[in-house]
C-alpha positions as CSV (number, residue, x, y, z in Angstrom):
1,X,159.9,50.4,88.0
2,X,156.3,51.5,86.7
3,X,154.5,51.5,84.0
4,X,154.3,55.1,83.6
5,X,158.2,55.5,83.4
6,X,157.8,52.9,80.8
7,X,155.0,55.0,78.9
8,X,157.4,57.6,79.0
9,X,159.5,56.5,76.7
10,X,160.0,58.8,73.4
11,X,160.1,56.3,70.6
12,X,159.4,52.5,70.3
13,X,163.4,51.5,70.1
14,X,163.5,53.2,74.2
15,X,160.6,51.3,75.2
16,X,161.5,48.2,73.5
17,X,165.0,48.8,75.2
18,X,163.4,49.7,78.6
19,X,161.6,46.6,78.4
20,X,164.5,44.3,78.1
21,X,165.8,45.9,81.0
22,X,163.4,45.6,83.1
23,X,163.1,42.0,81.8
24,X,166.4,41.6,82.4
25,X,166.4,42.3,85.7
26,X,162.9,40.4,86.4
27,X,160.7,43.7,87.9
28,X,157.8,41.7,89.4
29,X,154.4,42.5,87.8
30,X,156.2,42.2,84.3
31,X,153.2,41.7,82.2
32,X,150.9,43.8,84.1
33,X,153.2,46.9,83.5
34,X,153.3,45.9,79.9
35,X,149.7,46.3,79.5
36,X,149.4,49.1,82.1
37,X,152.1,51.0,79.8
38,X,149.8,50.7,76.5
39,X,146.9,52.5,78.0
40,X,149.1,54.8,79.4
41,X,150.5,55.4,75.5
42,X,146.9,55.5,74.4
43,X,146.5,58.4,76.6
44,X,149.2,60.0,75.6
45,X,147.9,59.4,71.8
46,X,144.4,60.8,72.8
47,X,145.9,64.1,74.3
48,X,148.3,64.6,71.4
49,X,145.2,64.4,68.9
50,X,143.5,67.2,70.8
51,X,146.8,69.3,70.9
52,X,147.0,69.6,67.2
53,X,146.2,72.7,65.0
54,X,142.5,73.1,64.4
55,X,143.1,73.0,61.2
56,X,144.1,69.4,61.2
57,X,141.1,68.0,64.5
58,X,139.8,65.5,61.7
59,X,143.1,63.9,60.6
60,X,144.3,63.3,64.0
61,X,140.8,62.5,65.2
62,X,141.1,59.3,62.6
63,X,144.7,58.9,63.7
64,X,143.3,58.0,67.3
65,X,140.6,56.1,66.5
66,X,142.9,53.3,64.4
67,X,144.6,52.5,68.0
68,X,143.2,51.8,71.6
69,X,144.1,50.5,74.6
70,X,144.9,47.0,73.7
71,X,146.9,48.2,70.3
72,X,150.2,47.3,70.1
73,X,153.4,49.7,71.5
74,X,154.7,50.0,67.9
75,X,150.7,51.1,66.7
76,X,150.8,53.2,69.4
77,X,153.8,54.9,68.2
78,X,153.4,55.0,65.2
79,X,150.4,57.2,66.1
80,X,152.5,59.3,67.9
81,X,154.8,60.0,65.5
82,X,151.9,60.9,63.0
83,X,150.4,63.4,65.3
84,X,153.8,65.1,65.7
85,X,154.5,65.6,62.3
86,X,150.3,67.0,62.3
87,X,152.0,70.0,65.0
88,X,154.9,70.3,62.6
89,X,152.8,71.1,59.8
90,X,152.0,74.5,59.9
91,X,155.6,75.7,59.0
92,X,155.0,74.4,55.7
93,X,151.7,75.0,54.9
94,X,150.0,74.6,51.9
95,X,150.8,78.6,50.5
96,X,154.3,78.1,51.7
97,X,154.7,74.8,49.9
98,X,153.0,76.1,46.4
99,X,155.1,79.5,47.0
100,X,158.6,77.3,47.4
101,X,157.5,74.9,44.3
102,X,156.9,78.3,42.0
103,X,159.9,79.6,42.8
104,X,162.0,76.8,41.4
105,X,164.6,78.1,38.7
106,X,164.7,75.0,36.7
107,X,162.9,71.7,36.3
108,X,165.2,69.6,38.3
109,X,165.0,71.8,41.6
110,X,161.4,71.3,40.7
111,X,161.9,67.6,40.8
112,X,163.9,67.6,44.5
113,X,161.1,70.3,46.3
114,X,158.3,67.8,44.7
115,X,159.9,64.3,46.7
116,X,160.6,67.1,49.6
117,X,156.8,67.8,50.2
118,X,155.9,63.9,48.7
119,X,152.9,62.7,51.5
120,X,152.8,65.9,52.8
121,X,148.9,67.0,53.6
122,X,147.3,68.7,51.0
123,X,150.9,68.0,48.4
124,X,148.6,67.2,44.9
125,X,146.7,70.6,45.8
126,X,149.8,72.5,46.2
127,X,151.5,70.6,42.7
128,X,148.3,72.0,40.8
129,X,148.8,75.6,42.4
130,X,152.1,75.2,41.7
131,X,152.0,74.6,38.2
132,X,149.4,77.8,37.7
133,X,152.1,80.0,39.2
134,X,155.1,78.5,37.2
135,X,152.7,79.1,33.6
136,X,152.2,82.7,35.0
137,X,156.1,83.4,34.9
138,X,156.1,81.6,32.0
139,X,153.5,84.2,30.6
140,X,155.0,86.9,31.8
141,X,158.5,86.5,30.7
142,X,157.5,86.1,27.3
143,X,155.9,89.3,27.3
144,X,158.5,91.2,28.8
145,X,160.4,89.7,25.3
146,X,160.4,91.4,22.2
147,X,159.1,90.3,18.5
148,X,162.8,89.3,17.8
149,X,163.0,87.3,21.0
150,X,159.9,86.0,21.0
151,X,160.2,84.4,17.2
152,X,163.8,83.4,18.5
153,X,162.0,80.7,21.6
154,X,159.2,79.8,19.3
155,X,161.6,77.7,17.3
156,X,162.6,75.6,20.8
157,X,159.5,76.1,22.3
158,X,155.3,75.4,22.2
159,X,154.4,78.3,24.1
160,X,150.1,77.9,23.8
161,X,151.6,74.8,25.9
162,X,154.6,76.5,28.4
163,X,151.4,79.0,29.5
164,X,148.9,76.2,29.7
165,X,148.5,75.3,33.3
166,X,147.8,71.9,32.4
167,X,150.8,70.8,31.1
168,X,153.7,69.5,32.3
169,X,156.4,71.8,34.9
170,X,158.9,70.5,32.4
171,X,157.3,71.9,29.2
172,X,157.1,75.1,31.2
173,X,160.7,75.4,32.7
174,X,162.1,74.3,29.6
175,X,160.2,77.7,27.9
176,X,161.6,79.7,30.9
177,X,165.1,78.1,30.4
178,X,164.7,79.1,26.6
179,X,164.2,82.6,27.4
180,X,166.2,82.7,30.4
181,X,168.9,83.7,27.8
182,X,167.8,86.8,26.7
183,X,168.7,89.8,29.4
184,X,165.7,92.2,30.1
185,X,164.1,93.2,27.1
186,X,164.5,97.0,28.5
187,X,168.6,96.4,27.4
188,X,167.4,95.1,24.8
189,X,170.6,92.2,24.6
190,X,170.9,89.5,23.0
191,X,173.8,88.2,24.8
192,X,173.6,85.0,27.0
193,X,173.4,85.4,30.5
C-alpha cells in the first residue's frame, strides 16, 4: 500500500479508516507512509487553493497558509473541505443570496433563509441589502394603497419605521403582513385575501 492511495482518501473518517487497515495488517514503512501521506494532502490543499474562483484567491490563499506539510490529517481536511465549499460558492452568490432574502413573504421564512446563508461569505452584506429591498416593497405597497387603506395599517403599523432600511425585517414584514390584506388597490376591495 502507498502513501498516495492513502492521500487519496475523500474525507478524514476514509483515511482514518484506511489507516487502521493498513495497521491492521502491519504494511511495512507504516510511519513513513503516514507522513509521506500529509504532504501528499498538503498538495492536494495547495492545488485546490489555486482551483478556486478568482473571486475568492485571497480566502483560499489564507486557507493554505494555516496548514503545511507537517499539519495534522484532520487540519489538512478540514482545509479541504473549506476550499470546496469556496468552488461551491458561486451558486449562491452574494445577488442571489440578497435576491432570495427579499423575496421572503413573511418574517419567519425570513428567519429560516437568514440560518440558511449563516457563515456564508459576504452573509452581513447581503442581510443589509436585503433589508433595503424588503423597505422598498414595503414602500411600494403602501403606495399602491389608497387614503382609506393607508389610515386603515397606520393604526397597526409605524410606517416612517416599516420603510426605514434600518430597522428591523420584522417591523417591515409585519407592515407588509398588515397590508397584505387589502387586494390591489385598482379593485379597490376591502375584503381579506
Amino acid at each position: 500500500m502507498t502513501a498516495k492511495k492513502l492521500a487519496d482518501a475523500k474525507n478524514l473518517y476514509e483515511y482514518q479508516m484506511k489507516l487502521a487497515r493498513y495497521k491492521d495488517n502491519k504494511i511495512p514503512n507504516y510511519m513513513a507512509m503516514v507522513r509521506n501521506s500529509r504532504a501528499l494532502l498538503y498538495n492536494r490543499v495547495l492545488r485546490s487553493s489555486q482551483n478556486v474562483p478568482e473571486k475568492s484567491k485571497v480566502f483560499a490563499t489564507g486557507i493554505a497558509n494555516r496548514v503545511n506539510a507537517e499539519s495534522s490529517p484532520r487540519r489538512l481536511f478540514e482545509a479541504l473541505q473549506k476550499l470546496n465549499m469556496l468552488k461551491k460558492s458561486p451558486s449562491k452568490t452574494t445577488t442571489s443570496m440578497v435576491e432570495d432574502l427579499a423575496k421572503s413573504r413573511n418574517f419567519s421564512n425570513y428567519g429560516k433563509k437568514m440560518l440558511k446563508y449563516q457563515g456564508q461569505k459576504n452573509y452581513a452584506q447581503a442581510l443589509v441589502k436585503a433589508k433595503a429591498l424588503v423597505s422598498e416593497r414595503v414602500r411600494a405597497r403602501y403606495a399602491q394603497l389608497t387614503k382609506a387603506q393607508r389610515d386603515e395599517v397606520n393604526k397597526y403599523v409605524d410606517i416612517n419605521a416599516a420603510t426605514n432600511k434600518a430597522s428591523s425585517p420584522a417591523v417591515m414584514f409585519n407592515a407588509l403582513d398588515e397590508m397584505r390584506r387589502f387586494r390591489d388597490p385598482m379593485n379597490q376591495s376591502w375584503r381579506f385575501e
